[in-house]
PDB file as gemmi writes it, atoms N, CA and C in Angstrom:
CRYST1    1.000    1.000    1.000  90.00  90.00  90.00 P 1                      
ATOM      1  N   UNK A   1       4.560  20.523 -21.132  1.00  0.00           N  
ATOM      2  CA  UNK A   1       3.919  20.254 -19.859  1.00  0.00           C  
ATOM      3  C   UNK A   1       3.731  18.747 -19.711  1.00  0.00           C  
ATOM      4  N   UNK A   2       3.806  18.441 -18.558  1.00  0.00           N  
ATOM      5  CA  UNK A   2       3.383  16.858 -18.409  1.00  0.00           C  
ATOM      6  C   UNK A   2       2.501  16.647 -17.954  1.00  0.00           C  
ATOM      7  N   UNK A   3       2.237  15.274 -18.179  1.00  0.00           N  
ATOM      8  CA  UNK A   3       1.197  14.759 -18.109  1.00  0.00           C  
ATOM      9  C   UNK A   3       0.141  14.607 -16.637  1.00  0.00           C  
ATOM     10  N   UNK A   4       0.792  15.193 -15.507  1.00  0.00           N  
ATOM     11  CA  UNK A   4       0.710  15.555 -14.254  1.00  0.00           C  
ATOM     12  C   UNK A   4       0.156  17.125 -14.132  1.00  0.00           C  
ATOM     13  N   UNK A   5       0.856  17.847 -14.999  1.00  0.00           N  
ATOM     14  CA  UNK A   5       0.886  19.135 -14.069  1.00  0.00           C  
ATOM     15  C   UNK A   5      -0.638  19.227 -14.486  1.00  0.00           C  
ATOM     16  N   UNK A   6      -1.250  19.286 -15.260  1.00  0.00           N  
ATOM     17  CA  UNK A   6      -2.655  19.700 -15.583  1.00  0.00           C  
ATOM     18  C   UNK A   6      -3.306  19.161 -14.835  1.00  0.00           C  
ATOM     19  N   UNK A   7      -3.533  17.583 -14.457  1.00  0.00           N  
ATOM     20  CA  UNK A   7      -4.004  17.071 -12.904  1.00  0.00           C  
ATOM     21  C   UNK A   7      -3.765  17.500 -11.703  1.00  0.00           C  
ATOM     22  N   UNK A   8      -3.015  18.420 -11.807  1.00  0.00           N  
ATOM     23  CA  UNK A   8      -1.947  18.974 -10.540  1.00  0.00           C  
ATOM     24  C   UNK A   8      -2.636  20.433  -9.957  1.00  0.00           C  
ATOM     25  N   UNK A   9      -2.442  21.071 -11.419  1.00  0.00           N  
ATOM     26  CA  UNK A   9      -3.552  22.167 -11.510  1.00  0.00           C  
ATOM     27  C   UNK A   9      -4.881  22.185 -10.885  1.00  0.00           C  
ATOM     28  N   UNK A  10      -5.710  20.950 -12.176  1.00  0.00           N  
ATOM     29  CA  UNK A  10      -6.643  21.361 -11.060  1.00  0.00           C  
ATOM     30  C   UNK A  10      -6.990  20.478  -9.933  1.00  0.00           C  
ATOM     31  N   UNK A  11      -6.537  19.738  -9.081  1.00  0.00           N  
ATOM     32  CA  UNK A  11      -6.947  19.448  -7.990  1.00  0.00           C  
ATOM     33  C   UNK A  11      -6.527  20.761  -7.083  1.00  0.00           C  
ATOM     34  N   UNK A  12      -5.382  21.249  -7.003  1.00  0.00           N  
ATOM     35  CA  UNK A  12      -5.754  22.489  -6.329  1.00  0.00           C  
ATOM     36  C   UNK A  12      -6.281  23.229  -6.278  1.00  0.00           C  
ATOM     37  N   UNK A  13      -7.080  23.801  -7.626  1.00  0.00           N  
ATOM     38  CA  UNK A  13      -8.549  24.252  -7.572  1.00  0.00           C  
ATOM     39  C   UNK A  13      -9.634  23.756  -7.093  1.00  0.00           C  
ATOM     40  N   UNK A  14      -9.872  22.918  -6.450  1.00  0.00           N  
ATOM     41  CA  UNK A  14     -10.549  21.553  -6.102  1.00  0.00           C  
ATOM     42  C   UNK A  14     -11.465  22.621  -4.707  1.00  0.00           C  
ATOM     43  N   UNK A  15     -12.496  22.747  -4.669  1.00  0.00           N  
ATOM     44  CA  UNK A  15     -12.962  23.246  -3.202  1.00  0.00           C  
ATOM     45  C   UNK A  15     -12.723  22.011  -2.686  1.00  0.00           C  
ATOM     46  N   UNK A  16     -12.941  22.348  -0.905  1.00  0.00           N  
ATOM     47  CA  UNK A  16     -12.055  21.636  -0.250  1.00  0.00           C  
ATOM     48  C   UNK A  16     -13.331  20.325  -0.147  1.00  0.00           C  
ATOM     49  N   UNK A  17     -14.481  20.347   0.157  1.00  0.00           N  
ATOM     50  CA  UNK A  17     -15.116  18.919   0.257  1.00  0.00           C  
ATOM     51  C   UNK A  17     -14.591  18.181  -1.242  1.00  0.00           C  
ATOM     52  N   UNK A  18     -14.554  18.637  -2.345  1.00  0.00           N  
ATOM     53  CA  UNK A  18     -14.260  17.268  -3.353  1.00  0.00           C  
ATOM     54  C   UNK A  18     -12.798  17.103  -3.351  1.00  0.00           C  
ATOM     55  N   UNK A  19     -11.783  18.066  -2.842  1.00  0.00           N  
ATOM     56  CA  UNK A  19     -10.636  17.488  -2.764  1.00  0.00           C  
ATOM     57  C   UNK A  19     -10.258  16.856  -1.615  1.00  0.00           C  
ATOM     58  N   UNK A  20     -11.033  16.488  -0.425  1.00  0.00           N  
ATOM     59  CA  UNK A  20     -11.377  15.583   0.496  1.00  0.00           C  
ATOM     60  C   UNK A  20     -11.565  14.190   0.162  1.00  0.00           C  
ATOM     61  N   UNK A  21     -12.973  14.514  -1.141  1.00  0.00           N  
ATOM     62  CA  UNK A  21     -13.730  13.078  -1.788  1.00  0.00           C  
ATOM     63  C   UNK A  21     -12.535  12.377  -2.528  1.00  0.00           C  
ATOM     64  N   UNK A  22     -11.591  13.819  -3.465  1.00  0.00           N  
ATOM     65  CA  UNK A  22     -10.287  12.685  -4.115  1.00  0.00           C  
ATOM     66  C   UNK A  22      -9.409  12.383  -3.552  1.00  0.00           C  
ATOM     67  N   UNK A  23      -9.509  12.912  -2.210  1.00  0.00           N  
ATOM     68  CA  UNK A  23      -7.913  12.046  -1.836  1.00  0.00           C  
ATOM     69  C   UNK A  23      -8.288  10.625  -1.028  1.00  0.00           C  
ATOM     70  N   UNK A  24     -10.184  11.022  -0.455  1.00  0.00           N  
ATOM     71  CA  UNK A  24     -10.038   9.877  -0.511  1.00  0.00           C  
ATOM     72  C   UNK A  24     -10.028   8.327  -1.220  1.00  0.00           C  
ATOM     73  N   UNK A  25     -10.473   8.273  -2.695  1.00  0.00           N  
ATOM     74  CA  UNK A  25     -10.185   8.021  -3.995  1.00  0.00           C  
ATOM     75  C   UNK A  25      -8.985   7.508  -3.823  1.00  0.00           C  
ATOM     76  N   UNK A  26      -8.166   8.881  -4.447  1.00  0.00           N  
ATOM     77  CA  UNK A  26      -7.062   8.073  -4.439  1.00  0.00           C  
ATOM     78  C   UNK A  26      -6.248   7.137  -3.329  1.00  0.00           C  
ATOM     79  N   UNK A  27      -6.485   7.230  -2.135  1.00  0.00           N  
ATOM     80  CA  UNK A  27      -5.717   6.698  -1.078  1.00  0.00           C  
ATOM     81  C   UNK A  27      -6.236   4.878  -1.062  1.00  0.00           C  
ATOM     82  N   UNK A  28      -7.927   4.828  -1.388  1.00  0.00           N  
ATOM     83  CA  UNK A  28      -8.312   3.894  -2.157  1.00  0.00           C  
ATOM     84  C   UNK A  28      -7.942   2.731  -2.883  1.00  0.00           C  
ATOM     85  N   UNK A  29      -7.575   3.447  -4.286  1.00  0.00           N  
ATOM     86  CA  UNK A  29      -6.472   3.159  -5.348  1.00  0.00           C  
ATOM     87  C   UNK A  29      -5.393   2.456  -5.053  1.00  0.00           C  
ATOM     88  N   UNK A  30      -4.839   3.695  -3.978  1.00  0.00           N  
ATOM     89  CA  UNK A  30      -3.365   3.210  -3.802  1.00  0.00           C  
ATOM     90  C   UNK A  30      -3.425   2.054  -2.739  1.00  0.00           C  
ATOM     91  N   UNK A  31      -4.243   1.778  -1.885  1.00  0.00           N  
ATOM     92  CA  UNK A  31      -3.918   0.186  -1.169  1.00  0.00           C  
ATOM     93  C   UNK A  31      -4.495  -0.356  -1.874  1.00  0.00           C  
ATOM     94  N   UNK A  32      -5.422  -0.480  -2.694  1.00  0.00           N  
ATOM     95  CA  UNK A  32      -5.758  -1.362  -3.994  1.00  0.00           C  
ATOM     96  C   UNK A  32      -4.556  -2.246  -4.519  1.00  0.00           C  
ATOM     97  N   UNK A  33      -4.026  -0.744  -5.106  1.00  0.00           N  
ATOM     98  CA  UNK A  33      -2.381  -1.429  -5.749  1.00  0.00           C  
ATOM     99  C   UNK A  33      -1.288  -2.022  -4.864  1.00  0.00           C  
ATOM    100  N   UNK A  34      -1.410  -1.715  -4.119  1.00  0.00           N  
ATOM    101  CA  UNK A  34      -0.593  -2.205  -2.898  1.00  0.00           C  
ATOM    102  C   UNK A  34      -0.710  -3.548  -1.979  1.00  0.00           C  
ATOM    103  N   UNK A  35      -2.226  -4.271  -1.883  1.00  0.00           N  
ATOM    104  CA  UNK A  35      -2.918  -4.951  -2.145  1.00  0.00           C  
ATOM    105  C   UNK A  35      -2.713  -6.539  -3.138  1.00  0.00           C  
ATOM    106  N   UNK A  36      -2.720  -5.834  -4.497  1.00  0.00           N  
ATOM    107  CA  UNK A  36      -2.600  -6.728  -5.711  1.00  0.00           C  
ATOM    108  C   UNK A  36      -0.976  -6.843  -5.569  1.00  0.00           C  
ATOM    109  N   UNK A  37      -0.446  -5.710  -5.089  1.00  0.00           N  
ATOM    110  CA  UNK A  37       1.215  -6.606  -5.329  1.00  0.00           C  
ATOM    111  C   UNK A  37       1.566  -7.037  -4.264  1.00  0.00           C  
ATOM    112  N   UNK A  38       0.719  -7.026  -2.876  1.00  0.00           N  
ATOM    113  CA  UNK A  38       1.416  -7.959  -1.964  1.00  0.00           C  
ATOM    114  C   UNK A  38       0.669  -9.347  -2.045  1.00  0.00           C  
ATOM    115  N   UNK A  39      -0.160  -9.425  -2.895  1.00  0.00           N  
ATOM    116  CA  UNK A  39      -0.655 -10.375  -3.578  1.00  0.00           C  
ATOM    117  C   UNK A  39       0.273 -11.156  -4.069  1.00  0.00           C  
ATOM    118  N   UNK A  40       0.146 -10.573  -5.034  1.00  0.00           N  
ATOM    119  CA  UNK A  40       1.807 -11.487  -6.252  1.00  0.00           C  
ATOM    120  C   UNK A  40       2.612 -11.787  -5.553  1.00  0.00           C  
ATOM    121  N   UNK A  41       3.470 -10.549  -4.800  1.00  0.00           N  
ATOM    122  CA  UNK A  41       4.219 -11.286  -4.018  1.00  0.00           C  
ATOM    123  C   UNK A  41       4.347 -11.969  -3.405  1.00  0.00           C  
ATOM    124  N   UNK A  42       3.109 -12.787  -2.596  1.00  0.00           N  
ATOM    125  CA  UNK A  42       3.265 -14.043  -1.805  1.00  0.00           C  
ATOM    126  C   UNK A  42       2.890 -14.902  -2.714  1.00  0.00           C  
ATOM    127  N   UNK A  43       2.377 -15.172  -3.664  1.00  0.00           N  
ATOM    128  CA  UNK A  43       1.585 -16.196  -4.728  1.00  0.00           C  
ATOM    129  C   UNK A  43       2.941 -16.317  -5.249  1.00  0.00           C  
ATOM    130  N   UNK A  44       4.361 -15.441  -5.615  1.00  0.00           N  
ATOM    131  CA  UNK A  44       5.385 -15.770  -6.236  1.00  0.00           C  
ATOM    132  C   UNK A  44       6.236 -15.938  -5.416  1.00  0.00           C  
ATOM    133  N   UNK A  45       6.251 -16.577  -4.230  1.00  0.00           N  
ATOM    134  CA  UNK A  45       6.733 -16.781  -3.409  1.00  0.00           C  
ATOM    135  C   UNK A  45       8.840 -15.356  -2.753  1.00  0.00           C  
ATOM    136  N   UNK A  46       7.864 -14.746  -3.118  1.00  0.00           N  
ATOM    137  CA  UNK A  46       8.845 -13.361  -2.856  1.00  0.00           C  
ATOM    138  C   UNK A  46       8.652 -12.909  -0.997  1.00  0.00           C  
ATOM    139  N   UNK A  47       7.729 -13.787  -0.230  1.00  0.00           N  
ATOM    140  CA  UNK A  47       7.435 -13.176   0.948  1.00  0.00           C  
ATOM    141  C   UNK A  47       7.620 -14.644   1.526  1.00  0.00           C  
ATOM    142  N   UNK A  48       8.150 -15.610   1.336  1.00  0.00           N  
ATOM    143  CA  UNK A  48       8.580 -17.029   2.261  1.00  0.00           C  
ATOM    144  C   UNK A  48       9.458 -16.561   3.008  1.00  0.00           C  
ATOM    145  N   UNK A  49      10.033 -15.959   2.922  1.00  0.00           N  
ATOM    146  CA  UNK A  49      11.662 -15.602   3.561  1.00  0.00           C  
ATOM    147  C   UNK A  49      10.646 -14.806   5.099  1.00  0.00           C  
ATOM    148  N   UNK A  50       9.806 -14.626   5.131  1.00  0.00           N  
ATOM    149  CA  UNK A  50       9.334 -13.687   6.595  1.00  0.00           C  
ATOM    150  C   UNK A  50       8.746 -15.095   7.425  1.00  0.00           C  
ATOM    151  N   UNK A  51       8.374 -15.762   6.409  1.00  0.00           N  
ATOM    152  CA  UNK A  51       7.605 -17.227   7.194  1.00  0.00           C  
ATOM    153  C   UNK A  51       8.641 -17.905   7.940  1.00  0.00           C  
ATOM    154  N   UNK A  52      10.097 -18.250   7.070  1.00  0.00           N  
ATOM    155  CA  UNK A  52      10.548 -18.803   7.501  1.00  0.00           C  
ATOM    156  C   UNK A  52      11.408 -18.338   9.110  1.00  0.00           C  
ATOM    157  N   UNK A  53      11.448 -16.674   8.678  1.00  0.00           N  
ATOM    158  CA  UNK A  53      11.732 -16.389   9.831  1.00  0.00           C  
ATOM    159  C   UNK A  53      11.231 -16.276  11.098  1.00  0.00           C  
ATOM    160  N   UNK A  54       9.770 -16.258  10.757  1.00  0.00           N  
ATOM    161  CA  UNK A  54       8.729 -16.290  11.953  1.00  0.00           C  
ATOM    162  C   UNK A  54       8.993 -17.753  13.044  1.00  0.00           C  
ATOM    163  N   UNK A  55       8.849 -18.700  12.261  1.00  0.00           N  
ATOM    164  CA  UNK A  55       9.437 -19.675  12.512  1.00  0.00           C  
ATOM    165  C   UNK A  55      10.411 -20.222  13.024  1.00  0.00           C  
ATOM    166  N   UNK A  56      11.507 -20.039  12.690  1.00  0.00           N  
ATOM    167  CA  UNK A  56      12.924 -19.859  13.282  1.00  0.00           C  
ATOM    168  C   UNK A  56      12.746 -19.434  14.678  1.00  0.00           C  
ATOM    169  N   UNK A  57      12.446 -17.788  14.352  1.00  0.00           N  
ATOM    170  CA  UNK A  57      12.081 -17.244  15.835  1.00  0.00           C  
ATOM    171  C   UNK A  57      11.441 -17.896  17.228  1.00  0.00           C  
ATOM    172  N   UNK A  58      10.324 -18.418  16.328  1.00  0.00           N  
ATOM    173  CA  UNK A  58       9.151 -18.898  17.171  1.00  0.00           C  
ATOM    174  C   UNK A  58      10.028 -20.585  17.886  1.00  0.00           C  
ATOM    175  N   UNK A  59      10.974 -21.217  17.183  1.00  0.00           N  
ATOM    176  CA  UNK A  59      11.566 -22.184  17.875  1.00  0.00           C  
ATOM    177  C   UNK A  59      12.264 -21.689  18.972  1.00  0.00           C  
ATOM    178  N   UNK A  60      12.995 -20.756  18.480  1.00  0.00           N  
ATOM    179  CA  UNK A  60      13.847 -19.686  19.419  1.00  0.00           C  
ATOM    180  C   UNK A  60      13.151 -19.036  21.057  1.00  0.00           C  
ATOM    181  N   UNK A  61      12.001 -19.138  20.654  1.00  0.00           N  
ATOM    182  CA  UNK A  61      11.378 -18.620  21.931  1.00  0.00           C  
ATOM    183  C   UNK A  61      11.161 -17.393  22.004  1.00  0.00           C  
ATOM    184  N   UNK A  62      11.773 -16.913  20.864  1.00  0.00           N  
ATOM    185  CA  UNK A  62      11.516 -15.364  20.640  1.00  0.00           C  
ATOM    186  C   UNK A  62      10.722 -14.284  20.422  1.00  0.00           C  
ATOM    187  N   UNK A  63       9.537 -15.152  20.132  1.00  0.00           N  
ATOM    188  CA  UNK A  63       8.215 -14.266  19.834  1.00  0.00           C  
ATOM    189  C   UNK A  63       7.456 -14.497  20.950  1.00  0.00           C  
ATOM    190  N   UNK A  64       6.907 -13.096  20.889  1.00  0.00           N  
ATOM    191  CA  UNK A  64       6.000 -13.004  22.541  1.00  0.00           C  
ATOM    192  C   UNK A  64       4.241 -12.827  22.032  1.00  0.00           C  
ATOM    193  N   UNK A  65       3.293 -12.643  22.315  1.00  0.00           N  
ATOM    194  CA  UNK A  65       2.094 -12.475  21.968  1.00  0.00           C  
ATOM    195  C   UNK A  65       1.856 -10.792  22.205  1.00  0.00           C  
ATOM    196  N   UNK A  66       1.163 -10.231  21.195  1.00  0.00           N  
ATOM    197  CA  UNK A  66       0.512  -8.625  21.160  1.00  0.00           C  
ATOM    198  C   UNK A  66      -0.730  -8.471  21.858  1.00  0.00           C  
TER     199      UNK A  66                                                      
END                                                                             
């Protein structure tokens, strides 16, 4: 068995208010992590390439306001 299915198990036993409380938990978690690596990724310069295009654009005349 892995290391999942027993977590797997029982959250579906879960009555439904605490499996409410964990998903919202986990959903939490997960922009947490999601978060810390779009972190890194701009600190390691892995996300310049959108700047520069913003830019480009924005000479271009191409961007409009939301």
């Amino acid at each position: 068995m892995s290391k999942v299915e027993q977590p797997k198990k029982a959250i579906e036993a879960l009555p439904e208010e605490e499996f409410v409380l964990l998903r919202k938990w986990f959903s939490e978690k997960d922009w947490e992590r999601w978060d810390k690596e779009l972190e890194a990724d701009s600190e390691a310069g892995k996300l310049d390439f959108l700047m520069a295009e913003a830019r480009e654009e924005k000479l271009k005349g191409k961007l409009r306001d939301l």
